[in-house]
C-alpha positions in Angstrom: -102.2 -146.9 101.6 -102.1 -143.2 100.6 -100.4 -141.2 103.5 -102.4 -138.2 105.0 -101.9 -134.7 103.2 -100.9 -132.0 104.7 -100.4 -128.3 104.8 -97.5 -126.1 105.2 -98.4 -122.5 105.5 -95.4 -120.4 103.7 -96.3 -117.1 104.1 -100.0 -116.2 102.4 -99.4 -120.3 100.2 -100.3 -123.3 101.3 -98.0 -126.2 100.3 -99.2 -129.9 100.4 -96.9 -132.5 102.1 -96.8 -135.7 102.6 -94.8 -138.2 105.3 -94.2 -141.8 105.1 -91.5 -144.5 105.7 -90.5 -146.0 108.7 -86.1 -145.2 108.5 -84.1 -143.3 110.9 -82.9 -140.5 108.3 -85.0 -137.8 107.1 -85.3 -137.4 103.6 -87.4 -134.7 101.3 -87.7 -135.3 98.3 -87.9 -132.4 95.7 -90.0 -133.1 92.8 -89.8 -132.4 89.5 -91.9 -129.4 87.4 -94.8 -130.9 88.1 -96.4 -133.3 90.8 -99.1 -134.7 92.7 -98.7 -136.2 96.4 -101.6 -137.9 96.3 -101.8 -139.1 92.6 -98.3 -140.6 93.1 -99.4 -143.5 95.0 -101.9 -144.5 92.0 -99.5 -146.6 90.0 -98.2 -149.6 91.1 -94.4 -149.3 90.1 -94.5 -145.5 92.1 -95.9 -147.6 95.5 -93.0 -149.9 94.8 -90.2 -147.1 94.9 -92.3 -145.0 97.8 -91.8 -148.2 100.1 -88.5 -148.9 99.1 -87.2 -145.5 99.8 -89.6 -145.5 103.2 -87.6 -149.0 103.8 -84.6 -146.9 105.1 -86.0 -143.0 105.7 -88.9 -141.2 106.5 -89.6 -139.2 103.5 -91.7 -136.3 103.0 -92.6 -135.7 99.8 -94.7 -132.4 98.9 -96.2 -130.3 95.8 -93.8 -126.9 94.9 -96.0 -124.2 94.9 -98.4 -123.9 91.5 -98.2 -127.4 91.3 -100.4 -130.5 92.5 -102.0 -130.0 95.3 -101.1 -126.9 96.7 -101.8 -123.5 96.4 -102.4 -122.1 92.9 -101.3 -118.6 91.6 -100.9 -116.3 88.5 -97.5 -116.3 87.2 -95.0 -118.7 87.8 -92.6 -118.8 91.3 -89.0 -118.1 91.6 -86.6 -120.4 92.9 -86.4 -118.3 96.1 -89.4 -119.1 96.5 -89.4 -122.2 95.8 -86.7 -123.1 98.4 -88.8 -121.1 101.1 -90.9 -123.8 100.3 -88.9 -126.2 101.3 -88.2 -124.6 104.4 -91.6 -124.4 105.4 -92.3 -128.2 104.6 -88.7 -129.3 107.0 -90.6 -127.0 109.9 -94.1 -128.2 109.7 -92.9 -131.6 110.2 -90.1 -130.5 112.8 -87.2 -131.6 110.3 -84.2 -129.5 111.7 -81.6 -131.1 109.4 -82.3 -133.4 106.4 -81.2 -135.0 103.3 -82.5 -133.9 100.5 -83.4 -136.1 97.0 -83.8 -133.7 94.2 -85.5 -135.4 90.9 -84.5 -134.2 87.3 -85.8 -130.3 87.6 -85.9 -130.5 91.0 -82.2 -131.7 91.4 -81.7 -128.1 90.6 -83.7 -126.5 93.3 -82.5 -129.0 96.0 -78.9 -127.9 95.2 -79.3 -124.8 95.2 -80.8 -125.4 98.5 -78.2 -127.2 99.6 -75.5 -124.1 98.9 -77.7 -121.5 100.5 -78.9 -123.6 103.8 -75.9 -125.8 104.5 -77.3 -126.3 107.8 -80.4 -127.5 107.1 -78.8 -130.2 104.6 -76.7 -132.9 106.1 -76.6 -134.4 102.4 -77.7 -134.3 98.5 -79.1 -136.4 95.9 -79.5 -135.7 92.3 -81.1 -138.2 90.4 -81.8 -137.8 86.6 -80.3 -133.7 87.4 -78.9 -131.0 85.7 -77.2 -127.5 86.4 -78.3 -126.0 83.4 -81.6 -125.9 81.5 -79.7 -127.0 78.3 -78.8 -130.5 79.5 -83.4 -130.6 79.7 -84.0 -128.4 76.5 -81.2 -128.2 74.2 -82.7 -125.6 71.9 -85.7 -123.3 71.5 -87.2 -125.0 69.3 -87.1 -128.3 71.4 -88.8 -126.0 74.1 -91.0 -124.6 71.7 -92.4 -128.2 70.8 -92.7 -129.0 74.5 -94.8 -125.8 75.0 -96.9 -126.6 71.8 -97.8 -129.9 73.4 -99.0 -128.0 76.8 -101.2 -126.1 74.8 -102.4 -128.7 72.5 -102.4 -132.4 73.7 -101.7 -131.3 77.7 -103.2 -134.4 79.9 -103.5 -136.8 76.9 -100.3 -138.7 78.1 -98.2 -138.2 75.2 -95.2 -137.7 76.3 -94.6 -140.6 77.8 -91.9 -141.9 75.8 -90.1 -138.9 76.7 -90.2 -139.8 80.0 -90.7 -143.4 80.2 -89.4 -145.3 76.6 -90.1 -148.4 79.1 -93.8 -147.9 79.2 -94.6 -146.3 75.7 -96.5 -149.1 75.0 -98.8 -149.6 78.1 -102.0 -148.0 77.8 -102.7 -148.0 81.5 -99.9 -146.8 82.3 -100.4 -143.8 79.3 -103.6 -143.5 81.2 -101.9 -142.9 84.3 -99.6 -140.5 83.1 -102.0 -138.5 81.2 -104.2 -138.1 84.4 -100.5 -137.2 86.4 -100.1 -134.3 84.0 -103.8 -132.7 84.0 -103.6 -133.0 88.2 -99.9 -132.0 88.4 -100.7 -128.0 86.7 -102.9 -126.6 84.6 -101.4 -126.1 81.0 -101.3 -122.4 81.5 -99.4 -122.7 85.2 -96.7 -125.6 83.4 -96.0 -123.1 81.0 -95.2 -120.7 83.1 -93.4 -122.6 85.4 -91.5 -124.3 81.7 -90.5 -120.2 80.7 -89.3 -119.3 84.3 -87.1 -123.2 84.5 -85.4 -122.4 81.1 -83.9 -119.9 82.6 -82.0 -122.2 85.1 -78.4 -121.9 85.3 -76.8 -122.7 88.4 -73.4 -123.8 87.3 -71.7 -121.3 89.0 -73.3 -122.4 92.5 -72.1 -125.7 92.5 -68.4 -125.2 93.6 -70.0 -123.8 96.7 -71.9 -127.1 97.8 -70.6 -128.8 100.3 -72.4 -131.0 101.8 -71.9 -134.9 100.8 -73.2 -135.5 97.1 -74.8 -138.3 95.3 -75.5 -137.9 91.6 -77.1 -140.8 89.9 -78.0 -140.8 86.4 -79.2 -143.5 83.8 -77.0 -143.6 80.9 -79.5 -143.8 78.5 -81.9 -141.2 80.0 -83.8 -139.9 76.8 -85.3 -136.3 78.9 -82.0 -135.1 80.2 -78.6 -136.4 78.9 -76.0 -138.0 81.1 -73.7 -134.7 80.5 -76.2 -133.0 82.9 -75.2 -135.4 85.3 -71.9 -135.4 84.7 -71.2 -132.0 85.3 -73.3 -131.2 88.4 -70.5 -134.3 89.7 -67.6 -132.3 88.1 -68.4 -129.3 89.8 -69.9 -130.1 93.2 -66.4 -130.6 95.3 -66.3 -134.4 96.6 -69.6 -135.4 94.6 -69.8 -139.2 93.8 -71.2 -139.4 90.5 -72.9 -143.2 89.6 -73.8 -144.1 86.2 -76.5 -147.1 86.0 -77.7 -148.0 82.6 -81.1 -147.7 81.7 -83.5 -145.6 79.4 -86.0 -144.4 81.9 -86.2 -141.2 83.8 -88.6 -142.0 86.0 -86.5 -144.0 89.0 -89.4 -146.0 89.6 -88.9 -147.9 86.2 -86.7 -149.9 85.3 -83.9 -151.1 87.5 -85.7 -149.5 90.1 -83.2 -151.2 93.1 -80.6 -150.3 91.6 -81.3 -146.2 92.1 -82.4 -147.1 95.3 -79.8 -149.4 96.7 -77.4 -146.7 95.6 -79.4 -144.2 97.5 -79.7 -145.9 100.7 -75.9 -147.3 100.8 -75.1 -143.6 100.7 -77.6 -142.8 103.7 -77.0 -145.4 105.6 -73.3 -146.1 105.0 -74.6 -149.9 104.2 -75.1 -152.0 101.5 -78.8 -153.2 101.4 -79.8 -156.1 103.0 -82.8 -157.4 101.2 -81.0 -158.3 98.0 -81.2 -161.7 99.1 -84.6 -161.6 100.8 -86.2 -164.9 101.2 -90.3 -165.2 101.3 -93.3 -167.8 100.6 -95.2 -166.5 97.4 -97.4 -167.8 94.8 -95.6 -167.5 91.4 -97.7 -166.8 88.3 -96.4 -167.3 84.4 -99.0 -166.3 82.0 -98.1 -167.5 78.1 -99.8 -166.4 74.8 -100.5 -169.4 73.0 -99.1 -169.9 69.3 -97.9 -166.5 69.6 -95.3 -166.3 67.0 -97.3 -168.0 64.0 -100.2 -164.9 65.0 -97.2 -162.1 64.5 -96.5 -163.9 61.3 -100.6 -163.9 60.2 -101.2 -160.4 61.9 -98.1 -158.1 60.3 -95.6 -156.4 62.7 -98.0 -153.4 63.5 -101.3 -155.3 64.2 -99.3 -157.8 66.5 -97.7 -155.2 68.4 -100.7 -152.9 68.5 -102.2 -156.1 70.0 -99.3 -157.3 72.4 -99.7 -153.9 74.0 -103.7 -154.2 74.6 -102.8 -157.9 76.0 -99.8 -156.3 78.3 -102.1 -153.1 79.4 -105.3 -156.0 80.2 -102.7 -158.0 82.0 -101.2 -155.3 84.0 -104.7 -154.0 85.1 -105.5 -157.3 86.2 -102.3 -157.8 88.3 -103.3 -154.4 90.2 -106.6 -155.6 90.5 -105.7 -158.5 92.6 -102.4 -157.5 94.0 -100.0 -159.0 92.3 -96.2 -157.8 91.9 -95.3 -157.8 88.3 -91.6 -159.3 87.9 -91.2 -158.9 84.1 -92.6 -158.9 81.0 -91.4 -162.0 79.2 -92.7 -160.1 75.3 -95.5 -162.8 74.8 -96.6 -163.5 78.7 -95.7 -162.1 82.3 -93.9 -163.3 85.4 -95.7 -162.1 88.3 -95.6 -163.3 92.5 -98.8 -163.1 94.9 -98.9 -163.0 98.7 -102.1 -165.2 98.7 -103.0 -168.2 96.6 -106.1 -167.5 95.7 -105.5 -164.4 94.4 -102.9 -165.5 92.0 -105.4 -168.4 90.7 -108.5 -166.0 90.3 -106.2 -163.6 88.7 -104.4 -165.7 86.1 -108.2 -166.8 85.3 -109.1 -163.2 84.9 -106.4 -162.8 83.0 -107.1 -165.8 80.4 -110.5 -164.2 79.8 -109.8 -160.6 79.3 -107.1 -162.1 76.4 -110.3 -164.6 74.8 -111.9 -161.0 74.4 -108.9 -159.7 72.1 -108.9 -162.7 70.6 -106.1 -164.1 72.0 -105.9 -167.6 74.2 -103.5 -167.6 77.1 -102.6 -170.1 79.5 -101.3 -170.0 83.1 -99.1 -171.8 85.5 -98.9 -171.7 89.1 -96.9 -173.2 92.2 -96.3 -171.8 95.9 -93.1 -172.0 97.7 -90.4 -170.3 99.3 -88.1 -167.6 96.5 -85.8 -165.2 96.4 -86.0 -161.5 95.6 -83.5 -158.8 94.9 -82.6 -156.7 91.8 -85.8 -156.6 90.7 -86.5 -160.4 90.0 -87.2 -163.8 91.5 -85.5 -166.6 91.5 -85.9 -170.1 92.8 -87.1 -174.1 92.5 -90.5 -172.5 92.8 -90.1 -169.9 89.6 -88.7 -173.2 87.8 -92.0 -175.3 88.9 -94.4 -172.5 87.7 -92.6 -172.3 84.7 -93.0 -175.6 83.9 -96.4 -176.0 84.6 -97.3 -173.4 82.4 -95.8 -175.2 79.7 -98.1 -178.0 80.3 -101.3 -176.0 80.2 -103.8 -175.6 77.4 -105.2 -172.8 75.7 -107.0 -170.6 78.3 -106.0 -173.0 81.2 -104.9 -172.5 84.6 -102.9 -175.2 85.7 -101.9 -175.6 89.5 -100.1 -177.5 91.8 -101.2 -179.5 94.9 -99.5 -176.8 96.8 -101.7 -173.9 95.5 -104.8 -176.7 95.7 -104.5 -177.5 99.3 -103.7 -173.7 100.4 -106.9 -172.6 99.0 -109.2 -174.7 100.2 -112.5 -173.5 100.8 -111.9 -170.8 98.9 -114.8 -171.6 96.3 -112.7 -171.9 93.5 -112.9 -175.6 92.0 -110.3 -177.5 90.5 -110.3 -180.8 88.1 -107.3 -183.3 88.1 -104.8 -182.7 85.3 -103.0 -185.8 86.1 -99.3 -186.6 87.6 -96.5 -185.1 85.4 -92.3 -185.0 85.0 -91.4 -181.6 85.3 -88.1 -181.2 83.2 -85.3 -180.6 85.8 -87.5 -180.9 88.9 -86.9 -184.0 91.0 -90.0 -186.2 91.8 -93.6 -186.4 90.4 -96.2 -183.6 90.4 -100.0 -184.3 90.6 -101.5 -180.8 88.8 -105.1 -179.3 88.6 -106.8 -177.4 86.3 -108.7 -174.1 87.9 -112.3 -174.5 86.6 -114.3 -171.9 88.9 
C-alpha cells in the first residue's frame, strides 16, 4: 500500500514526504535528481526494497524541491537549499537525529548535509555516490547528450540501460520508467537542475565528515563509476567502503539484499536475520516450449525481440496476481505465491498471453514449506515444481495434490494427469492438469 503524502512547508515551498517502515532507527533517504514518492511504489522490485529497508527503519522518503511532487519553481535550487529541505522534512515528522541514505546524486547532498549539521546526523550512507560531477558526467559532451535526450526523447524511457542494463529489455518495466521520468520534472526543470549538479564538487568537504560512513557501490555500475565511490571512502575519515558486484544502479535491482543487508548490518550493528527465512508458498516455473529450435528458425534479433515481449507479458501477469518473481531462467520464470489459487490462475494467464505471441508455454506447480534469502528460493518444494513442469505439455498447467486440495472450491477445475516418478524426489506423485 502507498503511504500517505505529506507536506513540509520550507519557507514559501512545499516539499512532499513520505513515512513508512516499522524499525527503531530513523532513516531519510535522499533521492536522486529526480523523484516521485508516490510513483515509487508502482513497480514491483521498488515495493520490494521500500519493505526491506522499512524491515529495520522508519524511513521517510520525500521529493527535493522542483522535483516530483513538491513545489515547482523557475530556475533550478541550490544545494543550500536543498539541505533546508531536508531540515524541514526531519522537523515535520519530529526527527531530531537521523541517519541519512543518500542515492547516486543525492549521496552528494546527504554528505554535504552530514558535514554542515553533524548533529542532526547520527550516520551516512552513499549508495551508487560521488563527490564530484565527473565520476556522473565525465565530459561535456557526455552531458550534452544527456541534455539532448531531455529535450528530445524526455519521458519515453530510454535511458534505461543507463540506469538499469538489468531491465533494458522489459518493456513494462521501460514503461515504468518512462512514466518515472515525465512525473519526476519537467524536461525544462531536469535541465536545470542537470546545469546546476554539474557543478558539484564537494571533495574538499569530505575530510570534514564525521559521522559514521557507509559507502556502497556496484562494481559494474554503468551511470557512475566505482572511482566515485571509491574516493568519497578515501576521503571521508573512518568511512567503510563495500564493493558488491553488479551492473545496476538502481539498488532495487539486482542483488537487491545484498545493498540492503549491508545497510541494515551497519544500522543495526547485526547481521540480518531473514537470510534463512522459512515460509509455506506456492512455487511457479513457467517453461517456453521448444525454445531453442524457435531461436534457431527465428534469427538472433526476432527471438530476442520476442523473448522480451514473453518476459514483459510474464512480468505483468506476476503483478497482476501477486506473485514474487525469483528469477528469470532466459526461456521461463521462477516465481513464489502466498495463495494457491493465485499462482494456478496465473501460470494459466500466463500460458495464454504467450499462445497470442505465438509462443506455447507450460507451467508447474507444488506448495510447501521453502527457504528465502539472497534473493532466491530454495527447497524440496522448488525441486517438485521443477519437476512437474518438465512433465507438462504445451500450454499446460500441471499441479500437485497439494495445490489441488488447498484450492478447493475455488472454481478452478482440474483433470487427472496420472501418478508420476519425480527424478530425485522420494515417493509417487498423483498430478492434475488446471483446465478452468
Amino acid at each position: 500500500m502507498t503511504p500517505e503524502v505529506h507536506y513540509a512547508r520550507c519557507g514559501d515551498v512545499h516539499i512532499a514526504y513520505t513515512v513508512f517502515g516499522e524499525g527503531l532507527i530513523d532513516l531519510v533517504w535522499v533521492p536522486g535528481y529526480i523523484s516521485n514518492v508516490e510513483h515509487s511504489w508502482d513497480e514491483p522490485s521498488q515495493v520490494r526494497w521500500h519493505q526491506r529497508l522499512g524491515s529495520f527503519a522508519r524511513v521517510v522518503m520525500f521529493d527535493k524541491r522542483g522535483t516530483g511532487l513538491s513545489d515547482r519553481f523557475s530556475g533550478a535550487p541550490t544545494m543550500e537549499e536543498r539541505m533546508e529541505d531536508v531540515n524541514a522534512v526531519m522537523d515535520a515528522v519530529g526527527i531530531e537525529q537521523a541517519a541519512l541514505l543518500g542515492i547516486s546524486e543525492g549521496g552528494s547532498l546527504a554528505a554535504l548535509f552530514a558535514a554542515t549539521y553533524p548533529s542532526r546526523c547520527r550516520s551516512l550512507i552513499l549508495y551508487g555516490a560521488f563527490a564530484r560531477f565527473r565520476s556522473w558526467f565525465p565530459s561535456d559532451e557526455a552531458l550534452q547528450a544527456f541534455l539532448d535526450y531531455v529535450e528530445d526523447k524526455w519521458g519515453s524511457g530510454d535511458s534505461l540501460p543507463r540506469f538499469a542494463p538489468s531491465r533494458e529489455n522489459d518493456k513494462a518495466y521501460q514503461r515504468w520508467w518512462g512514466r518515472f521520468e515525465r512525473l519526476g520534472g519537467s524536461p525544462s526543470a531536469v535541465k536545470a537542475i542537470m546545469r546546476l549538479n554539474s557543478q558539484i564538487d564537494i571533495s574538499s568537504v569530505l575530510p570534514s565528515i564525521h559521522v559514521p560512513t557507509l559507502v556502497v557501490h556496484r562494481t559494474g555500475d554503468p551511470l557512475v563509476a566505482i572511482e566515485g565511490g571509491r574516493e568519497l571512502a578515501e576521503k571521508i575519515p573512518g568511512a567503510r567502503l563495500v564493493e558488491l558486484p553488479g551492473e545496476d544502479h538502481m539498488p532495487s535491482l539486482g542483488d537487491m539484499e545484498a545493498v540492503a543487508g549491508v545497510i541494515e548490518e551497519f544500522l543495526t550493528g547485526e547481521k540480518p536475520t531473514r537470510i534463512a527465512d522459512r515460509t509455506l508458498a506456492t512455487v511457479v516455473f513457467t517453461d517456453i516450449v521448444d525454445s531453442t529450435a524457435r531461436a534457431e528458425t527465428l534469427g538472433d534479433q526476432l527471438w530476442h525481440d520476442l523473448l522480451a515481449a514473453h518476459d514483459a507479458a510474464v512480468r505483468q501477469e506476476l503483478v497482476r496476481f501477486r506473485g514474487t518473481e525469483i528469477k528469470s531462467l532466459g526461456d521461463g520464470f521462477l516465481a513464489t505465491f502466498d495463495g494457491p489459487a493465485r499462482a494456478v490462475r496465473c501460470a494459466q494467464a500466463i500460458t495464454e498471453t504467450a499462445g497470442s505471441l505465438g509462443l506455447e508455454v507450460r507451467a508447474g506447480l507444488h506448495t510447501g514449506e521453502v527457504e528465502l534469502g539472497d534473493g532466491d528460493v530454495r527447497g524440496i518444494a522448488v525441486n517438485i515444481a521443477s519437476r512437474v513442469v518438465d512433465l507438462a505439455g504445451p500450454s499446460e498447467t500441471l499441479v500437485t495434490r497439494t495445490v489441488k486440495d488447498l484450492i478447493a472450491g475455488s472454481g478452478i477445475r482440474f483433470e487427472d494427469f496420472g501418478v508420476h516418478t519425480l527424478k530425485g524426489v522420494p515417493d509417487d506423485w498423483p498430478l492434475y492438469r488446471a483446465s478452468g
